[in-house]
PAKOLLO-607143 format. One record per residue (C-alpha): residue in one letter; chain; x negated, y negated, z negated. Coordinates in Angstrom, 1 decimal, padded with zeros to 4 digits, always signed. Last residue first. Layout:
<nodes>
<node res="a" chain="A" x="X" y="Y" z="Z"/>
...
</nodes>
This chain:
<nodes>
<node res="x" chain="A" x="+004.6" y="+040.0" z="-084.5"/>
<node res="x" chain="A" x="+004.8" y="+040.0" z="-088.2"/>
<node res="x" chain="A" x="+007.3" y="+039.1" z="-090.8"/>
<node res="x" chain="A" x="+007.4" y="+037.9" z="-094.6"/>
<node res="x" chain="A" x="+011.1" y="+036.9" z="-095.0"/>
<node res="x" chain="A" x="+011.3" y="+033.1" z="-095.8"/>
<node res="x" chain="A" x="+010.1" y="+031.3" z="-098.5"/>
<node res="x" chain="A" x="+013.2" y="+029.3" z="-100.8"/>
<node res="x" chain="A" x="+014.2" y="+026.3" z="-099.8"/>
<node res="x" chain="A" x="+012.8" y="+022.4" z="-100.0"/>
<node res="x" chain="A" x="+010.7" y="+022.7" z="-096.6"/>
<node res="x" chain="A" x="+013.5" y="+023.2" z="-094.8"/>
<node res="x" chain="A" x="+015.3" y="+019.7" z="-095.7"/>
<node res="x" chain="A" x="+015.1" y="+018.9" z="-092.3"/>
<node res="x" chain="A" x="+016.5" y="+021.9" z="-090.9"/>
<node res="x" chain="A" x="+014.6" y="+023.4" z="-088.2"/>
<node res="x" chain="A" x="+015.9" y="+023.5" z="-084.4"/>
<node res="x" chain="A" x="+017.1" y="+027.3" z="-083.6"/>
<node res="x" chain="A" x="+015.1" y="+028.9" z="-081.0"/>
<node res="x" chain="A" x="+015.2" y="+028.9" z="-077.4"/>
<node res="x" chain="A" x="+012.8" y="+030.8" z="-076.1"/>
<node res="x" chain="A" x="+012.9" y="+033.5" z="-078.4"/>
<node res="x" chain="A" x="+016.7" y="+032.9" z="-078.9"/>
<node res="x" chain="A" x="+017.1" y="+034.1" z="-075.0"/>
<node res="x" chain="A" x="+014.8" y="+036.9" z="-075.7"/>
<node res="x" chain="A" x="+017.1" y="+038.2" z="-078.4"/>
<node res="x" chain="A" x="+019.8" y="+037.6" z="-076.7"/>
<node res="x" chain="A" x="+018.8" y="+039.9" z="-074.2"/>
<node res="x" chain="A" x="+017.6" y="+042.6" z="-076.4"/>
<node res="x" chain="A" x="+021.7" y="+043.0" z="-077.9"/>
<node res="x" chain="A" x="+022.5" y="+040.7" z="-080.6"/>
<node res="x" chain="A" x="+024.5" y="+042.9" z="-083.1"/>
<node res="x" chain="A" x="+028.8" y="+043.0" z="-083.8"/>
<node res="x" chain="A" x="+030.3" y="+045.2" z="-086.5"/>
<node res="x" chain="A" x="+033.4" y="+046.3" z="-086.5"/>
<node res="x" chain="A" x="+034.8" y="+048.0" z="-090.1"/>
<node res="x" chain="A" x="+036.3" y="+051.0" z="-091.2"/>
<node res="x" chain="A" x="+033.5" y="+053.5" z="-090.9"/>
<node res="x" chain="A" x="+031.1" y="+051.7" z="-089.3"/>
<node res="x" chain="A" x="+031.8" y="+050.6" z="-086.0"/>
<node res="x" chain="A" x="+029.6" y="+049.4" z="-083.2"/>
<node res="x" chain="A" x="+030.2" y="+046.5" z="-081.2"/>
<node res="x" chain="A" x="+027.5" y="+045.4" z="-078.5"/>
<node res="x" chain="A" x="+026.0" y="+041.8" z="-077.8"/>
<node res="x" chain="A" x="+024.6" y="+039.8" z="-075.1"/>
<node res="x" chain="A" x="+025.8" y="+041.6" z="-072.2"/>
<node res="x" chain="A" x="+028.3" y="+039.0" z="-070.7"/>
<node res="x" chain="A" x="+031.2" y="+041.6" z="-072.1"/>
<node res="x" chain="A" x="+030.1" y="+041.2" z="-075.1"/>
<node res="x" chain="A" x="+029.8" y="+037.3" z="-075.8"/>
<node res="x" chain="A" x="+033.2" y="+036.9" z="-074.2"/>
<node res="x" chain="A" x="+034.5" y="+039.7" z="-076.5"/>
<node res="x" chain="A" x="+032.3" y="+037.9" z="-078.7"/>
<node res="x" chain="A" x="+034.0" y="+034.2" z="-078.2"/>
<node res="x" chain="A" x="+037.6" y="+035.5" z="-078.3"/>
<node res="x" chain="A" x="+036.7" y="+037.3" z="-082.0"/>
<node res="x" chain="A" x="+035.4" y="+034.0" z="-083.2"/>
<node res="x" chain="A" x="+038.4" y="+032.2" z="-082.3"/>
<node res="x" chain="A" x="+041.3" y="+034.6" z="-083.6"/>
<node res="x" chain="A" x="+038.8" y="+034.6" z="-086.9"/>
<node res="x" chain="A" x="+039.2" y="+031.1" z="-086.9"/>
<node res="x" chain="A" x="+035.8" y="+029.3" z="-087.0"/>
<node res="x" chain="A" x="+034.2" y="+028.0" z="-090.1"/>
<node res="x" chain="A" x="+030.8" y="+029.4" z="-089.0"/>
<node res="x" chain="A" x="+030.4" y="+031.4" z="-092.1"/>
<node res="x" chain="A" x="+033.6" y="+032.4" z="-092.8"/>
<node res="x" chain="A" x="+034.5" y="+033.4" z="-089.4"/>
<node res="x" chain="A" x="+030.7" y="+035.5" z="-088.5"/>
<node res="x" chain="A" x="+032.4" y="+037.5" z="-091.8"/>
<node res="x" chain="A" x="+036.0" y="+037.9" z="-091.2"/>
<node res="x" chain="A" x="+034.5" y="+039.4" z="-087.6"/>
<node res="x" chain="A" x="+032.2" y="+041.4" z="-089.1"/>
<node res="x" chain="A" x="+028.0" y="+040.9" z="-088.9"/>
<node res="x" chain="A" x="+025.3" y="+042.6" z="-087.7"/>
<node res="x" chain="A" x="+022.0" y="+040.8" z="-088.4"/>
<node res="x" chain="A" x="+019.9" y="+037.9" z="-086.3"/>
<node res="x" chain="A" x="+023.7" y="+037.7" z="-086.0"/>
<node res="x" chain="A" x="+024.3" y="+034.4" z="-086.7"/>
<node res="x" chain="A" x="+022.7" y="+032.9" z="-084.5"/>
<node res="x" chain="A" x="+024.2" y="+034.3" z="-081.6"/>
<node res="x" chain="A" x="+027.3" y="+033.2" z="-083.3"/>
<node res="x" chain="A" x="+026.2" y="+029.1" z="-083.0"/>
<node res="x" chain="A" x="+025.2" y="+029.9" z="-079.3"/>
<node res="x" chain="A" x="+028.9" y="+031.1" z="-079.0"/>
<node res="x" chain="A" x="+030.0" y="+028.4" z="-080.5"/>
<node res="x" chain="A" x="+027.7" y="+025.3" z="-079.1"/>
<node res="x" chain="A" x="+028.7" y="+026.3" z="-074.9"/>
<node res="x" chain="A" x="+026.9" y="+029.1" z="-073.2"/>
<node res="x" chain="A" x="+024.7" y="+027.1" z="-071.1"/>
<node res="x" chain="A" x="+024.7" y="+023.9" z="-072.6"/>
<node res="x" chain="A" x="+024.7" y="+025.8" z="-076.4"/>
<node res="x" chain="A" x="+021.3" y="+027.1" z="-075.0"/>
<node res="x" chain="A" x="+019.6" y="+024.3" z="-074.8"/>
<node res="x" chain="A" x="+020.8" y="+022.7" z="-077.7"/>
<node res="x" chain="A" x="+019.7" y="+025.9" z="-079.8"/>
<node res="x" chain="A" x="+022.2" y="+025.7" z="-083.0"/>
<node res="x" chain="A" x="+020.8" y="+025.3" z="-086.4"/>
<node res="x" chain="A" x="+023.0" y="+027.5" z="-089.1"/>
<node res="x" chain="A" x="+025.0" y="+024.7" z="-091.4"/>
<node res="x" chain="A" x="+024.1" y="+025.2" z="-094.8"/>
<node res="x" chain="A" x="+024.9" y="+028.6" z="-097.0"/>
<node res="x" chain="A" x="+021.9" y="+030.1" z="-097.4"/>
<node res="x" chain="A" x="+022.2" y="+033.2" z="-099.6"/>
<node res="x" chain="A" x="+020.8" y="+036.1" z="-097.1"/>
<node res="x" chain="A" x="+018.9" y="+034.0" z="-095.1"/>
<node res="x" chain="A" x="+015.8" y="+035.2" z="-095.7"/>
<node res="x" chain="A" x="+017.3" y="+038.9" z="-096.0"/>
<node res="x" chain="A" x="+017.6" y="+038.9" z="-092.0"/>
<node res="x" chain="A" x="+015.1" y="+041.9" z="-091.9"/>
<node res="x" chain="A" x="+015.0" y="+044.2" z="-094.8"/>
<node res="x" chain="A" x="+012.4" y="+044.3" z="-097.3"/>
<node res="x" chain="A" x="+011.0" y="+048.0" z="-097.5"/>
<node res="x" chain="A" x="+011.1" y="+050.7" z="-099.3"/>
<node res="x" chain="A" x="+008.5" y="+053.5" z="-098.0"/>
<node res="x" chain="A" x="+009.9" y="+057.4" z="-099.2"/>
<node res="x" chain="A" x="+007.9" y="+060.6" z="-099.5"/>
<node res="x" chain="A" x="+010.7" y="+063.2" z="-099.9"/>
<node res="x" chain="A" x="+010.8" y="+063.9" z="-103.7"/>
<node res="x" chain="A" x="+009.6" y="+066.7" z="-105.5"/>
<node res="x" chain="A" x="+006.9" y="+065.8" z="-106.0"/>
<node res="x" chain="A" x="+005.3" y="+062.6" z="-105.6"/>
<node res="x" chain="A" x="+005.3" y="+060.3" z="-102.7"/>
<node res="x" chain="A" x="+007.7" y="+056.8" z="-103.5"/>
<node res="x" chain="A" x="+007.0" y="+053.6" z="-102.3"/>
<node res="x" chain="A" x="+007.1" y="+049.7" z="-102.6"/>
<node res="x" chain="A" x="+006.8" y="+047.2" z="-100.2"/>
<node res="x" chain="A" x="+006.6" y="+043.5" z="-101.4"/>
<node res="x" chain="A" x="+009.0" y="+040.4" z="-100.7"/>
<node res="x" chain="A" x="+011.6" y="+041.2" z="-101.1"/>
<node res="x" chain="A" x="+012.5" y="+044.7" z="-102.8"/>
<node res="x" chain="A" x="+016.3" y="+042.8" z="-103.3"/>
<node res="x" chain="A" x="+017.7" y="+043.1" z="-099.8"/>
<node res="x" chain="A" x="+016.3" y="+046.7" z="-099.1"/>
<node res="x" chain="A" x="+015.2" y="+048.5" z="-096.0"/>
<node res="x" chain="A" x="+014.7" y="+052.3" z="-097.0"/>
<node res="x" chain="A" x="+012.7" y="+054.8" z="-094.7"/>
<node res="x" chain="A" x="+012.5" y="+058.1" z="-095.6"/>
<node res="x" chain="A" x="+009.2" y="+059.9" z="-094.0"/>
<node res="x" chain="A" x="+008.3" y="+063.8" z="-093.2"/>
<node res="x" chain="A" x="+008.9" y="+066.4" z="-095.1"/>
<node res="x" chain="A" x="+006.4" y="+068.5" z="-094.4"/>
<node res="x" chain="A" x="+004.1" y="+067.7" z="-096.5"/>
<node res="x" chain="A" x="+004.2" y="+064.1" z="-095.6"/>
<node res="x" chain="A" x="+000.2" y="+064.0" z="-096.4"/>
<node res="x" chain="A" x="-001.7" y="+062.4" z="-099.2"/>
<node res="x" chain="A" x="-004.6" y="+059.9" z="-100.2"/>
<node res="x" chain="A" x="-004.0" y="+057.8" z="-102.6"/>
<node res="x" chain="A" x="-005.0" y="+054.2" z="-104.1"/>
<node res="x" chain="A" x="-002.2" y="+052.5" z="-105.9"/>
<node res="x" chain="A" x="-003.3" y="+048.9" z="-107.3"/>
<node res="x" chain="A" x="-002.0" y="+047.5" z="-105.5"/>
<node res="x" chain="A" x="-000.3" y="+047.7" z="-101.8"/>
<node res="x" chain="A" x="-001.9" y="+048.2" z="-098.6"/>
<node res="x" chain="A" x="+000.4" y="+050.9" z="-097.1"/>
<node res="x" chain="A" x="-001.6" y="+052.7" z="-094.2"/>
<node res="x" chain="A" x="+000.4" y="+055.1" z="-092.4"/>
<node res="x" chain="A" x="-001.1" y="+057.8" z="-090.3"/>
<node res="x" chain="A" x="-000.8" y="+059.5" z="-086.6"/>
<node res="x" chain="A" x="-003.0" y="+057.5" z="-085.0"/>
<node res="x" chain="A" x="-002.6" y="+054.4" z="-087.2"/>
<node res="x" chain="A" x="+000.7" y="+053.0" z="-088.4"/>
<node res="x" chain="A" x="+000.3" y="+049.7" z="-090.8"/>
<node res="x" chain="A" x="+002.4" y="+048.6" z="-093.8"/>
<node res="x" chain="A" x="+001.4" y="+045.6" z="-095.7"/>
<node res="x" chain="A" x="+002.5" y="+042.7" z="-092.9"/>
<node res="x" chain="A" x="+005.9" y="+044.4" z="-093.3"/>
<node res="x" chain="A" x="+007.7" y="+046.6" z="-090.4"/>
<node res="x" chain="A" x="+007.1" y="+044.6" z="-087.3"/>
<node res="x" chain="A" x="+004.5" y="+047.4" z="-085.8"/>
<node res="x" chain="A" x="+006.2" y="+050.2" z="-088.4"/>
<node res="x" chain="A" x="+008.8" y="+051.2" z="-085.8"/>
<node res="x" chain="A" x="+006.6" y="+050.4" z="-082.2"/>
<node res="x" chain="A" x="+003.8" y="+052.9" z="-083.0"/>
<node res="x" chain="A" x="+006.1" y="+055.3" z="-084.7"/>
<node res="x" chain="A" x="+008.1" y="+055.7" z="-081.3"/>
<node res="x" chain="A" x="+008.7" y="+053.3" z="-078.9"/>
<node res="x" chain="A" x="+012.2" y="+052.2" z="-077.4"/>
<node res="x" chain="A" x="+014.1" y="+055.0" z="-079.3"/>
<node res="x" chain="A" x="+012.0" y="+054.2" z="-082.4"/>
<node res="x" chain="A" x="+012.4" y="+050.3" z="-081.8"/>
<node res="x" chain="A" x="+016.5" y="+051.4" z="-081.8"/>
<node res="x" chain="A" x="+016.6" y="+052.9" z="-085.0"/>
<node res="x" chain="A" x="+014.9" y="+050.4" z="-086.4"/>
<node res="x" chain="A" x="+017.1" y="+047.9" z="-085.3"/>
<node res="x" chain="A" x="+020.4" y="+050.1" z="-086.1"/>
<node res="x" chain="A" x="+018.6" y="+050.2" z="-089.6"/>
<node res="x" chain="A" x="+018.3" y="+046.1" z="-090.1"/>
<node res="x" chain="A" x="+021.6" y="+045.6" z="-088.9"/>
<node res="x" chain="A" x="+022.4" y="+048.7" z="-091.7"/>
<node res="x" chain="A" x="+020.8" y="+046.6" z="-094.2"/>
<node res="x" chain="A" x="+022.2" y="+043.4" z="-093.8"/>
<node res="x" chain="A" x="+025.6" y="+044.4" z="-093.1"/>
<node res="x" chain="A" x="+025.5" y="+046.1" z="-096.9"/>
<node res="x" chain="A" x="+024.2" y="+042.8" z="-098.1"/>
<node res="x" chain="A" x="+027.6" y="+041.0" z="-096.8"/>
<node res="x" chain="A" x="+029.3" y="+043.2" z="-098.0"/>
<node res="x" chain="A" x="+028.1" y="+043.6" z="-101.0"/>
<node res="x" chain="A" x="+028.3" y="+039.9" z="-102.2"/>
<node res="x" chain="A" x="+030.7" y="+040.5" z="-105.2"/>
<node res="x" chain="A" x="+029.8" y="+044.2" z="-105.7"/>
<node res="x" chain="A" x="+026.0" y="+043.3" z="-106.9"/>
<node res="x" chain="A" x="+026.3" y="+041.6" z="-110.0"/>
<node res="x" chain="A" x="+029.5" y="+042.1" z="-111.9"/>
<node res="x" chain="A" x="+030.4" y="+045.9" z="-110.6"/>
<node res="x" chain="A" x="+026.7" y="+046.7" z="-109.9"/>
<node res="x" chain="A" x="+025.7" y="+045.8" z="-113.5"/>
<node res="x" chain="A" x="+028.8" y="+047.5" z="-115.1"/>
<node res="x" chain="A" x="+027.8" y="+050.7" z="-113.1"/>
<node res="x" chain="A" x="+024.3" y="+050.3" z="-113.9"/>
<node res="x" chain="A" x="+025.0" y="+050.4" z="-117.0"/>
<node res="x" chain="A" x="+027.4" y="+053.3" z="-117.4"/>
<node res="x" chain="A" x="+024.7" y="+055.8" z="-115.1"/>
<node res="x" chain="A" x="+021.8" y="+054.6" z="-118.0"/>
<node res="x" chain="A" x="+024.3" y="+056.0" z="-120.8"/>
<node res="x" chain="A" x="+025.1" y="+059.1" z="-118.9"/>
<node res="x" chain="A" x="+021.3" y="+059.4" z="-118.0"/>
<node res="x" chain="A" x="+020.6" y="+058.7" z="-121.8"/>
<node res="x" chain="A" x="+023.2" y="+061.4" z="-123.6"/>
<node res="x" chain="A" x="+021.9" y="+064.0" z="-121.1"/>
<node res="x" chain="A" x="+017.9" y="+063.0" z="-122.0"/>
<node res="x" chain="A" x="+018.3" y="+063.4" z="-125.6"/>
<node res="x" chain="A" x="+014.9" y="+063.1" z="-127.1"/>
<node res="x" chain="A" x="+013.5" y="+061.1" z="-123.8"/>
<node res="x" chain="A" x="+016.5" y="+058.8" z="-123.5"/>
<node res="x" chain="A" x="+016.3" y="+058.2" z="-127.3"/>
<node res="x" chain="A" x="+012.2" y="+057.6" z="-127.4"/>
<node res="x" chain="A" x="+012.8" y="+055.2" z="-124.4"/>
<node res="x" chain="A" x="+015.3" y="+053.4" z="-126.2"/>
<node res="x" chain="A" x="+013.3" y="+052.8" z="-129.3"/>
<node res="x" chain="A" x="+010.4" y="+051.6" z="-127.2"/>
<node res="x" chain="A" x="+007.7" y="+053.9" z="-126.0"/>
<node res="x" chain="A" x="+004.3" y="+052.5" z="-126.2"/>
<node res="x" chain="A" x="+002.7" y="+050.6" z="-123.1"/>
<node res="x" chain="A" x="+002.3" y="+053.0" z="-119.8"/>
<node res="x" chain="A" x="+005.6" y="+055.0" z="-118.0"/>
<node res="x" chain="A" x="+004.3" y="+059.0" z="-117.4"/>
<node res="x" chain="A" x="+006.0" y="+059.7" z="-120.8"/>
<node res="x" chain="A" x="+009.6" y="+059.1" z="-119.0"/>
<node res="x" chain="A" x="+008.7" y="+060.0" z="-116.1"/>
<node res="x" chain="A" x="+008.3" y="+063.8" z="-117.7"/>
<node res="x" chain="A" x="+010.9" y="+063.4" z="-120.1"/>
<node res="x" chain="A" x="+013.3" y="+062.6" z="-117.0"/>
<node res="x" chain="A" x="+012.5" y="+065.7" z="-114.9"/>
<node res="x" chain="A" x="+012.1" y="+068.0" z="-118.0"/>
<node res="x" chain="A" x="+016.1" y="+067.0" z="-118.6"/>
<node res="x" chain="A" x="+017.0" y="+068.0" z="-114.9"/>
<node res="x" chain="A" x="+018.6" y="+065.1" z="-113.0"/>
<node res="x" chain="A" x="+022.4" y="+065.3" z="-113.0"/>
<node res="x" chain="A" x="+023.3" y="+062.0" z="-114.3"/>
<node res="x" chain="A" x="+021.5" y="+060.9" z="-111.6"/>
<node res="x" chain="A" x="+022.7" y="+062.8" z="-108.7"/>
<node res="x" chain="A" x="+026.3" y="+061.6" z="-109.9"/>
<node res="x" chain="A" x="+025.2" y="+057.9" z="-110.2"/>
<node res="x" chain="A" x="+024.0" y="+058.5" z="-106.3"/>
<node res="x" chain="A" x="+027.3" y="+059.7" z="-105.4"/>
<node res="x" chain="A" x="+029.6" y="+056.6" z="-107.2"/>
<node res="x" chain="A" x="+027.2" y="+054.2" z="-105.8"/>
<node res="x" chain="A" x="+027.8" y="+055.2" z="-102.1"/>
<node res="x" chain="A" x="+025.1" y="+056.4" z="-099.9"/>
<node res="x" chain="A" x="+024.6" y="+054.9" z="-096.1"/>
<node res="x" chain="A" x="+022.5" y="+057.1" z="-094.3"/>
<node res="x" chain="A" x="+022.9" y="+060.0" z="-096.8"/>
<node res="x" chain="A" x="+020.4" y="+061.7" z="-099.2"/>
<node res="x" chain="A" x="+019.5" y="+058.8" z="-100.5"/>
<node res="x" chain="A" x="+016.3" y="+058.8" z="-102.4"/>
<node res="x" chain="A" x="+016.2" y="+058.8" z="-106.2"/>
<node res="x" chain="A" x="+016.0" y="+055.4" z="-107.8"/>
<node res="x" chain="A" x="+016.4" y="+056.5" z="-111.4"/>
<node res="x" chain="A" x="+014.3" y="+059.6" z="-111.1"/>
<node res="x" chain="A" x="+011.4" y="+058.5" z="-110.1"/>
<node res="x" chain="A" x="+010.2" y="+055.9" z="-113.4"/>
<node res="x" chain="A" x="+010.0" y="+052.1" z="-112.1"/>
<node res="x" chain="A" x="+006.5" y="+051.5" z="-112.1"/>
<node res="x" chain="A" x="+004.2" y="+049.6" z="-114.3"/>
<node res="x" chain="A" x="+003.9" y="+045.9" z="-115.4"/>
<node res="x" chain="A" x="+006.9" y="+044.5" z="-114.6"/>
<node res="x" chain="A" x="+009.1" y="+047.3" z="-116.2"/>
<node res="x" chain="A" x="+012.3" y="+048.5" z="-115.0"/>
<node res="x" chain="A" x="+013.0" y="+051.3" z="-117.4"/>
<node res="x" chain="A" x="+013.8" y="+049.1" z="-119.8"/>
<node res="x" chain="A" x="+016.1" y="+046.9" z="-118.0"/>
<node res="x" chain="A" x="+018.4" y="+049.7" z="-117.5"/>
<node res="x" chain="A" x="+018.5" y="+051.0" z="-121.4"/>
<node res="x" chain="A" x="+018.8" y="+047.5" z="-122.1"/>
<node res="x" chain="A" x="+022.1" y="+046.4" z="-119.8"/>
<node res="x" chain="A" x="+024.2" y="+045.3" z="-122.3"/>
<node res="x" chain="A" x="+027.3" y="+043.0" z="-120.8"/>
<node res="x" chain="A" x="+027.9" y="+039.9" z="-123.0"/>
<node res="x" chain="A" x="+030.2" y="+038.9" z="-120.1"/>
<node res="x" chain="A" x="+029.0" y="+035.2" z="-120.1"/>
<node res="x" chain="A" x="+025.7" y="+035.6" z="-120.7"/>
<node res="x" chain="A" x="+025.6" y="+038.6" z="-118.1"/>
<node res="x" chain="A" x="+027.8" y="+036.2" z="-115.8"/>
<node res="x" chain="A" x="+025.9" y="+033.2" z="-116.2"/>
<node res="x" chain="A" x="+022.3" y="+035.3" z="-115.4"/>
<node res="x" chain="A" x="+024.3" y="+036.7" z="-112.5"/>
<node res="x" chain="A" x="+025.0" y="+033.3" z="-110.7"/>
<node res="x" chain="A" x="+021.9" y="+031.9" z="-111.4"/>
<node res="x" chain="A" x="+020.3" y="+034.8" z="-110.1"/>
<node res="x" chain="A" x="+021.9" y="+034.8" z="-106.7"/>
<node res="x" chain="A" x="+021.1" y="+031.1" z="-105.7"/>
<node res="x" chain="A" x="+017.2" y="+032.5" z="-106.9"/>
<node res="x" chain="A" x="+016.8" y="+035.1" z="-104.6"/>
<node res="x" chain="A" x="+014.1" y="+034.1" z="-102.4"/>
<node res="x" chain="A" x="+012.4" y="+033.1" z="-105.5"/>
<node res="x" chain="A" x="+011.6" y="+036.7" z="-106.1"/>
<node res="x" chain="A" x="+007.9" y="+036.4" z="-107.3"/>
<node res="x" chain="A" x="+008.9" y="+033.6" z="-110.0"/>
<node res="x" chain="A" x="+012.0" y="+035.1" z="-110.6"/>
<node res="x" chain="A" x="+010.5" y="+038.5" z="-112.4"/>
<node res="x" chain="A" x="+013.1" y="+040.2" z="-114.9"/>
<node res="x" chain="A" x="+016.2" y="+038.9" z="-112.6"/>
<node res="x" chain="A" x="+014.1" y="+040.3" z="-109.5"/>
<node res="x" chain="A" x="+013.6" y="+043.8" z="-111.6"/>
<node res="x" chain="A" x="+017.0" y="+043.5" z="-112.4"/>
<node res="x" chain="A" x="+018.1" y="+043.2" z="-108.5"/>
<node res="x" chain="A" x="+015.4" y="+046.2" z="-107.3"/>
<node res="x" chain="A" x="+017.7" y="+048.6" z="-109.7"/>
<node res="x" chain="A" x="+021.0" y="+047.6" z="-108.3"/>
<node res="x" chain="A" x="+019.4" y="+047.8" z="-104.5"/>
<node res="x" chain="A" x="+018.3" y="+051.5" z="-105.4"/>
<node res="x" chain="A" x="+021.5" y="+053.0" z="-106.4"/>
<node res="x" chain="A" x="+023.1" y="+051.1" z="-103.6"/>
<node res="x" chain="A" x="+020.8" y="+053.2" z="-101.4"/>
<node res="x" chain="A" x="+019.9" y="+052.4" z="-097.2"/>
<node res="x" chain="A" x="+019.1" y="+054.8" z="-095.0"/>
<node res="x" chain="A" x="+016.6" y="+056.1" z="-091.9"/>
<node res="x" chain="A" x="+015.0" y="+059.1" z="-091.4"/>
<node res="x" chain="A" x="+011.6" y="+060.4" z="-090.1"/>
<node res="x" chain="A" x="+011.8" y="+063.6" z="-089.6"/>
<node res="x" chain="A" x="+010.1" y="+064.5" z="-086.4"/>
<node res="x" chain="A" x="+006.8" y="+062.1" z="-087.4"/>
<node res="x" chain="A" x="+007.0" y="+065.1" z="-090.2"/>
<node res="x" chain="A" x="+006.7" y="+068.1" z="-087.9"/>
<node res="x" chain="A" x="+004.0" y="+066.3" z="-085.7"/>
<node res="x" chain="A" x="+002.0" y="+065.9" z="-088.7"/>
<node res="x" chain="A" x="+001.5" y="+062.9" z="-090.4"/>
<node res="x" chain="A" x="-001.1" y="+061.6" z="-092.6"/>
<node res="x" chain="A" x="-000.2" y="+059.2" z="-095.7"/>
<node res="x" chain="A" x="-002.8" y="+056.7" z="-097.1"/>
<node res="x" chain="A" x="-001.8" y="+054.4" z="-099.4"/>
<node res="x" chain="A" x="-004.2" y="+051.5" z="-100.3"/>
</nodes>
């Protein structure tokens, strides 16, 4: 059990963001691991026929994901922006201090592979090295369905963002993970086998949803990095389905089956191109059905650098609460879904 107290300083700076940097990581360490991640299996088999394929060498990177022990700090440093891009986060880590990395580095149990031994002899040569891997990974991995995952997890921070305008701390971390618990003033992460004790120092909290961290919590407290809690983020169940969403017949008589059909669909925020594709609507169509959608209140348009994005507003989402989608009958045959609590 983690336990960090707050003061009032740090419940003021709690942030919110998302890290490429950190999704590429949290993918090998679902590629090393299926069994726990089987969420993600659709993905897999497309990226372990790709590395085969590709004969792309990714063992400096695999190394210092181990199973057994944490991933060392500095690979997965915290975001410093809402919405970091790959190419500034490789910068940051190619620019970690040498004693930084030897001292993760020979904090890692087991003995030291040959790898290891060369990062921590020559730490300059290894973060360039490690930077060029996870480039090639990202590029034939992860940048083929980003996107779609980079929708995920800024619906999932414009939701938290909103539960702490609606409620504070109390109402943030009440849905956060079944692990993670806010109690007068601290927050209890019940993961293993980490027992501590700290405060924010001052810093207060980062928060990170995450596509590939499903379906544990992980998190980050030792100097000198702001205390961080990565977390899965919401939606990520149906991340790689690709059957027919369930429309609520009750609802589809009141608003007529496509708009109830989009509603669906944006359990998180979505594009235009996107909500198109994956209803098989025309994009002319689906953008006349959320202007309708929109302007009746049920969802709101934000953008994102260049891009739309469309969310459910808290009237749709007590209309689906009522009326949610029918089960598939083959549900029982996919993967888990999302860990949640009410």
């Amino acid at each position: 059990m983690l336990e960090l107290a707050f003061s009032a300083q740090d419940a003021a700076q709690i942030r919110l963001a998302y890290s490429a940097l950190g999704e590429a990581v949290a993918g090998i360490r679902a590629l090393k691991d299926p069994s726990h991640h089987a969420l993600h299996l659709p993905w897999m088999r497309r990226v372990r026929s790709w590395l085969q394929d590709s004969g792309t060498d990714i063992r400096l990177l695999s190394a210092l994901v181990p199973l057994a022990d944490r991933v060392p700090d500095f690979v997965t440093p915290p975001p410093v922006t809402p919405a970091s891009e790959l190419g500034e986060e490789l910068d940051r880590l190619r620019a970690t201090p040498a004693d930084q990395v030897r001292q993760d580095v020979e904090a890692m149990a087991g003995p030291r592979s040959l790898l290891l031994a060369e990062l921590h002899t020559s730490p300059d040569a290894g973060l360039s090295r490690l930077a060029d891997e996870i480039a090639t990974f990202w590029e034939g991995a992860i940048a083929p369905h980003w996107p779609r995952m980079q929708s995920l997890l800024e619906g999932d921070i414009l939701h938290r963002a909103r539960r702490i305008a609606e409620g504070g701390a109390d109402l943030l971390f009440r849905d956060l993970h079944p692990q993670v618990t806010w109690r007068a003033g601290t927050l209890l992460v019940a993961h293993r086998p980490y027992s501590h004790t700290r405060t924010a120092r001052g810093h207060g909290l980062l928060l990170t949803p995450s596509v590939f961290t499903w379906p544990k919590v992980f998190t980050q407290t030792a100097h000198p990095w702001q205390p961080t809690l990565i977390y899965p983020a919401r939606g990520v169940a149906a991340l790689w389905e690709h059957e027919d969403t369930r429309t609520p017949a009750a609802l589809a008589k009141v608003l007529g089956h496509s708009r109830a059909r989009l509603l669906v669909e944006l359990d998180a925020p979505a594009t235009t191109t996107d909500l198109a594709r994956r209803t098989g609507m025309t994009s002319g169509g689906t953008s006349q059905h959320l202007t309708a959608l929109r302007d009746a209140g049920l969802i709101t348009a934000y953008r994102d650098r260049r891009y739309v994005l469309y969310t459910r507003t808290p009237i749709a989402d007590s209309l689906l609460a009522v009326n949610p989608p029918a089960a598939s009958p083959d549900d029982h045959e996919r993967a888990p879904a999302q860990p949640r609590r009410s």
